[in-house]
C-alpha positions as CSV (number, residue, x, y, z in Angstrom):
1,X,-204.9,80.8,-63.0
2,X,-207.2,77.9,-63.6
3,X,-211.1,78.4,-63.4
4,X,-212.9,75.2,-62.6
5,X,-217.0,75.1,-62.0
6,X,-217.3,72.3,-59.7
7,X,-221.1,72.3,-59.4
8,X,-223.5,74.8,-59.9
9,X,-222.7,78.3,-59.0
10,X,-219.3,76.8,-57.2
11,X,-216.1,77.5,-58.5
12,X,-212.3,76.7,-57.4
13,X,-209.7,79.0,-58.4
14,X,-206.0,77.8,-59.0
15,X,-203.2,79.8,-58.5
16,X,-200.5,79.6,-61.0
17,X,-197.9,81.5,-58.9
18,X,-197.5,80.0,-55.7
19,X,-198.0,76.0,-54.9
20,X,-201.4,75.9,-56.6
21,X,-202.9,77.1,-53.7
22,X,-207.0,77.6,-54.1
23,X,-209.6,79.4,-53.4
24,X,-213.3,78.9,-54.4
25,X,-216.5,80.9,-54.9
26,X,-220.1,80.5,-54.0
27,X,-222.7,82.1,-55.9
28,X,-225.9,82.5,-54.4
29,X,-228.8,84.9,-55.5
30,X,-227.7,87.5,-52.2
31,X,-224.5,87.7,-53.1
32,X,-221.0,85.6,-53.2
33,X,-219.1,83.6,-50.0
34,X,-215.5,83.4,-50.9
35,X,-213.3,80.6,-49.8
36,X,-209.3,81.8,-48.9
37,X,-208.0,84.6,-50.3
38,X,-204.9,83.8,-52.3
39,X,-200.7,84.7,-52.0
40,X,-200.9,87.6,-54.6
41,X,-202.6,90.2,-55.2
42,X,-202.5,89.5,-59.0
43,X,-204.2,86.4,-58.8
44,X,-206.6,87.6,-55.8
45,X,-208.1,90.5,-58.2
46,X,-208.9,87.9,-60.9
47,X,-211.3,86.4,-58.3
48,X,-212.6,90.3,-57.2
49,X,-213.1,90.2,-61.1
50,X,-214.9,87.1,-61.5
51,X,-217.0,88.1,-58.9
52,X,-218.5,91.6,-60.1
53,X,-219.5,89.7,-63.5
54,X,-221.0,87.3,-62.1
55,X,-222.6,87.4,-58.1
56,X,-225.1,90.5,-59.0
57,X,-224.7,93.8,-57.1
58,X,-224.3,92.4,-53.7
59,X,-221.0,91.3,-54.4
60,X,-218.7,89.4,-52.0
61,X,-220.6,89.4,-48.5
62,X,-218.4,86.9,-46.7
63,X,-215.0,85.4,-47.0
64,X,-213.9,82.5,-45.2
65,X,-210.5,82.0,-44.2
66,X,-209.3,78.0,-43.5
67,X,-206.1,78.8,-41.6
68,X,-203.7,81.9,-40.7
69,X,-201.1,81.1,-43.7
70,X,-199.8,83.8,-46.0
71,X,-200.8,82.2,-48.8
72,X,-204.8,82.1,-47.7
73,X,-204.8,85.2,-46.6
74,X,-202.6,87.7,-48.4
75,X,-205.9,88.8,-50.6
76,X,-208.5,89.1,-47.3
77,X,-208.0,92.7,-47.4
78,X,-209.1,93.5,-51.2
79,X,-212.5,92.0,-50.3
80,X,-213.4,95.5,-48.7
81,X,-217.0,95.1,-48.1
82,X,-217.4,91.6,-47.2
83,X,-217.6,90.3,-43.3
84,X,-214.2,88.0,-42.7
85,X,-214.7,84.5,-41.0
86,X,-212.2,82.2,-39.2
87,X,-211.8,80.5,-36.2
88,X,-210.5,81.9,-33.2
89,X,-207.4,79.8,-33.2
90,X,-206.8,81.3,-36.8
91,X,-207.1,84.8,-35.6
92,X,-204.8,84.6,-32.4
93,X,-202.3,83.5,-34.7
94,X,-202.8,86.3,-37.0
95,X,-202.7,88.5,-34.3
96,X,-199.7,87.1,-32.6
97,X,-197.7,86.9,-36.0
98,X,-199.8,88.0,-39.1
99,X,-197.6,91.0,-39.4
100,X,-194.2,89.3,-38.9
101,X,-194.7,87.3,-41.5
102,X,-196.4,89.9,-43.8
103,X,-193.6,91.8,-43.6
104,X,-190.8,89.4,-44.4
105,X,-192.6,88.5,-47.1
106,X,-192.6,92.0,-48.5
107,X,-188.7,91.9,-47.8
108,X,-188.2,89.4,-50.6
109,X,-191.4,89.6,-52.9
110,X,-191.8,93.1,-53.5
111,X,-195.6,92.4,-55.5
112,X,-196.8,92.3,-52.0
113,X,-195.9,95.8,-51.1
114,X,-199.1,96.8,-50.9
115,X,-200.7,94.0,-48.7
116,X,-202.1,94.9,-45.8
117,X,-203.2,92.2,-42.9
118,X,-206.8,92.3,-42.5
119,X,-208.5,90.2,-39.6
120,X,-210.8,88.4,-39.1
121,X,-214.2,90.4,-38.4
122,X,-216.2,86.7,-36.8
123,X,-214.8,84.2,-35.2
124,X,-216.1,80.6,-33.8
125,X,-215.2,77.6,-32.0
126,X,-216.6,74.2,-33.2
127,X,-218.3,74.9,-36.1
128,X,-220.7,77.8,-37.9
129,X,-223.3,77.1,-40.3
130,X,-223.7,80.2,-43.3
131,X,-227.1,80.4,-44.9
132,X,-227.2,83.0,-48.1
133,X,-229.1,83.3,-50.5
134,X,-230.7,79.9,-50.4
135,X,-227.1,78.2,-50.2
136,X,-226.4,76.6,-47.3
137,X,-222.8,76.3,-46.1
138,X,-221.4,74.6,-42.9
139,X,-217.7,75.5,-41.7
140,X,-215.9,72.7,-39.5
141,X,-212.9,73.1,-37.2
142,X,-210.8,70.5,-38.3
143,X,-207.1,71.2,-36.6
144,X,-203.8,69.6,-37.3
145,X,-202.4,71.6,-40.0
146,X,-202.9,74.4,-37.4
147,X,-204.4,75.0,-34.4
148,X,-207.3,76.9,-36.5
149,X,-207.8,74.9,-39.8
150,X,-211.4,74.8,-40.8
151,X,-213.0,72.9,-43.9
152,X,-216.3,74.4,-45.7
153,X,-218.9,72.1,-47.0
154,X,-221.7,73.6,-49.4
155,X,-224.1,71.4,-48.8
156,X,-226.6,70.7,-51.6
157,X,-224.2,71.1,-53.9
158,X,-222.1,68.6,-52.1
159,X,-218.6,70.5,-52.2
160,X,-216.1,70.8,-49.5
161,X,-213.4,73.0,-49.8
162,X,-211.0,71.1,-47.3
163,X,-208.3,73.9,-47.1
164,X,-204.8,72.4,-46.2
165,X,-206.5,69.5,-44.3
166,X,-206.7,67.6,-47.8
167,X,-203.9,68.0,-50.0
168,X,-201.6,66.2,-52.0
169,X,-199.5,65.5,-48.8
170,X,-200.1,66.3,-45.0
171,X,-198.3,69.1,-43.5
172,X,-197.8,69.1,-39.8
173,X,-195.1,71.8,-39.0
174,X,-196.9,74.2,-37.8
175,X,-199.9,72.2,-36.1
176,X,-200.0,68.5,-34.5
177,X,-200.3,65.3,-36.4
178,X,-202.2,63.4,-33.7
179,X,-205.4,65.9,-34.6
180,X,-204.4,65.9,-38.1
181,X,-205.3,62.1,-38.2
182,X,-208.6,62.7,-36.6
183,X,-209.7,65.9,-38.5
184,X,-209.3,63.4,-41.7
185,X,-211.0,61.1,-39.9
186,X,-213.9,63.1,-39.7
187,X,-213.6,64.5,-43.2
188,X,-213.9,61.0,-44.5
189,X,-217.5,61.1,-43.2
190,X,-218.3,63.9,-45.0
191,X,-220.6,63.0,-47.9
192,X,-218.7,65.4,-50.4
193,X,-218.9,64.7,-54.3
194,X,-216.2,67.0,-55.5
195,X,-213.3,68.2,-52.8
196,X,-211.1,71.2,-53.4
197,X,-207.8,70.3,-51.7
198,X,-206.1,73.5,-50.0
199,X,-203.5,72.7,-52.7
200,X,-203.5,70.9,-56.1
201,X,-206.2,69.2,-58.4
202,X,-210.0,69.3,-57.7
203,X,-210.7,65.8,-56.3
204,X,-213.9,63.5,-56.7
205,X,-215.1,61.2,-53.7
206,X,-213.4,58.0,-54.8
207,X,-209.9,60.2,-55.1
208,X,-210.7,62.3,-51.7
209,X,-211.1,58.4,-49.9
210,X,-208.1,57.7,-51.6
211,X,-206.3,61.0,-50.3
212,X,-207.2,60.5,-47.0
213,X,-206.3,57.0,-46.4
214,X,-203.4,57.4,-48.0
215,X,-202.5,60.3,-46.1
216,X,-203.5,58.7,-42.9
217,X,-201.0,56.1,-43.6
218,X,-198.3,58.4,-44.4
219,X,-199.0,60.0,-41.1
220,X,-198.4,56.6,-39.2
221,X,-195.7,55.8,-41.1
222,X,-193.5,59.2,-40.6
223,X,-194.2,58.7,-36.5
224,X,-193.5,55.2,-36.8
225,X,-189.8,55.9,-38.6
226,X,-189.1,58.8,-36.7
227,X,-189.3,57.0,-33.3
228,X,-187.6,53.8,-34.5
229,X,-185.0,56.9,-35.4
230,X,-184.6,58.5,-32.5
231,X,-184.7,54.8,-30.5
232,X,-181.2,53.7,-32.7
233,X,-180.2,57.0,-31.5
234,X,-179.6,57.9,-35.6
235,X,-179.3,61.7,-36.4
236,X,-181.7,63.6,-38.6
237,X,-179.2,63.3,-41.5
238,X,-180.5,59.6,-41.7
239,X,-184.1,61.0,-42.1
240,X,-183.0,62.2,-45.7
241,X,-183.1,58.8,-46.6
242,X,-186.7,58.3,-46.4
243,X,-188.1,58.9,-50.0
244,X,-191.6,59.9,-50.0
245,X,-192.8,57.2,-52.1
246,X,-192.1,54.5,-49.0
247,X,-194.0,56.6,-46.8
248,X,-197.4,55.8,-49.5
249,X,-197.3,59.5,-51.3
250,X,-196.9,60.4,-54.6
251,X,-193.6,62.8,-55.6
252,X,-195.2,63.9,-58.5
253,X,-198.1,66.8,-57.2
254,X,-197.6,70.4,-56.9
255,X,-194.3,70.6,-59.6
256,X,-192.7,68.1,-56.7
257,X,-192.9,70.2,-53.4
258,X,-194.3,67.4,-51.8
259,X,-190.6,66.2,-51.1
260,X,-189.9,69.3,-49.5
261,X,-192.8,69.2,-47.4
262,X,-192.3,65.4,-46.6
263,X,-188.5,66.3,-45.6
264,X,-189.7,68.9,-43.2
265,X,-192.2,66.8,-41.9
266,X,-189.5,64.8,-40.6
267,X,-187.2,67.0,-39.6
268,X,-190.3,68.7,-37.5
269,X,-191.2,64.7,-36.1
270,X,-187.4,64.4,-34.9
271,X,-186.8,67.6,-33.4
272,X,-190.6,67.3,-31.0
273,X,-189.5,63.6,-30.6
274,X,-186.1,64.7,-29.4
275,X,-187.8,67.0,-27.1
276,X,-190.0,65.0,-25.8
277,X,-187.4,62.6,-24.9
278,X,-184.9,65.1,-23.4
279,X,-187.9,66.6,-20.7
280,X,-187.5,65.1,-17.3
281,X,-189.7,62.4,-15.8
């Protein structure tokens, strides 16, 4: 797993094993605020490791989770000590199906055997500022990539860990692309020098703007084909024709699961268009 400092007493994590997924830690002089929790638990004790050399005898006291998905929260439970944020969109979905999914996962990765879903202990609507230790850290609702996804900007240090709101390629199955577009929106505002994307790289503030516009033209441009689409009354096999690279994203990041992503992007477009337009006046 890759360690990257990313200001002082901030650090993104990296995960090697699944989709380079991160997390992040904040040192402060009361005690660490972790930022997602990891797939495995492998990877996940690395962190717990990092931690009891370097936050003091306090240890861990909260962890933040961005969204509801396995692979930020699989590692919630190893922080045994530590009060667990989210929002209260993220925690209904836990609720409704955190163990589900847990448990299929365990059917075909049998590492995660001994994961156990832990929820959330606080959750918020809007936003929550954290004050530890001197370090000041403001959590913002930013839905789209679900219903629940929240970003977490360290301010001073000017960091924002943007969870799967930034990443190398918008992913709007499971949430609504519409708020998607504005929760970039209002990350773009955010005066961040160094953003860790829920997936991939460490980016600076030139590259985030670049992320974001990009991303909010690949977000126009998927509704845009989809409904001309549906319109010619094609079928979602022509959808496979879209490369990702016309849509203004890169098929390069994440060893090339961005293509996967994109196709199911527009296989989830289709199917809600398809809906939408089947539903009687």
């Amino acid at each position: 797993m890759k360690v990257e400092r990313v200001a002082e007493g901030v650090y993104a994590f990296i995960s090697d094993m699944y989709a380079q997924v991160n997390c992040g830690v904040i040192l402060t002089t009361d005690g660490a605020i972790v930022i997602d929790t990891l797939a495995f638990p492998e990877e996940t004790r690395q962190v717990l490791r990092f931690v009891e050399e370097h936050a003091g005898p306090r240890g861990v006291r909260y962890v933040v989770n961005t969204q509801s998905h396995a692979d930020h929260v699989h590692g919630t439970y190893l922080f045994e000590g530590a009060q667990v944020i989210a929002h209260r969109a993220c925690r209904a979905a836990l609720e409704k199906w955190g163990e589900e999914s847990l448990q299929q996962a365990k059917n075909e990765l049998p590492e995660l055997e001994e994961v156990r879903l832990r929820l959330p202990d606080l959750t918020f609507e809007g936003g929550l500022g954290l004050d530890l230790g001197g370090r000041k850290v403001q959590l913002l609702h930013v839905p789209g990539h679900t219903a629940g996804s929240i970003a977490a900007f360290v301010e001073g240090a000017k960091v924002l860990f943007a969870g799967d709101t930034i990443m190398p390629v918008p992913y709007i199955v499971w949430g609504d692309w519409r708020q998607y577009r504005e929760s970039l929106i209002r990350l773009r505002g955010v005066k961040a020098d160094t953003v860790v994307q829920g997936h991939g790289e460490v980016l600076l503030r030139g590259e985030m703007l670049e992320s974001i516009d990009t991303s909010l033209k690949y977000l126009d441009t998927i509704d845009r084909i989809v409904e001309d689409a549906v319109g010619r009354g094609d079928g979602p096999d022509r959808l496979a024709e879209v490369d990702i690279e016309s849509c203004g994203k890169s098929r390069i990041p994440l060893h090339g699961l961005v293509i996967q992503l994109h196709e199911d992007n527009l296989r989830h477009l289709y199917q809600s268009r398809q809906e939408r337009e089947a539903m009687p006046a």
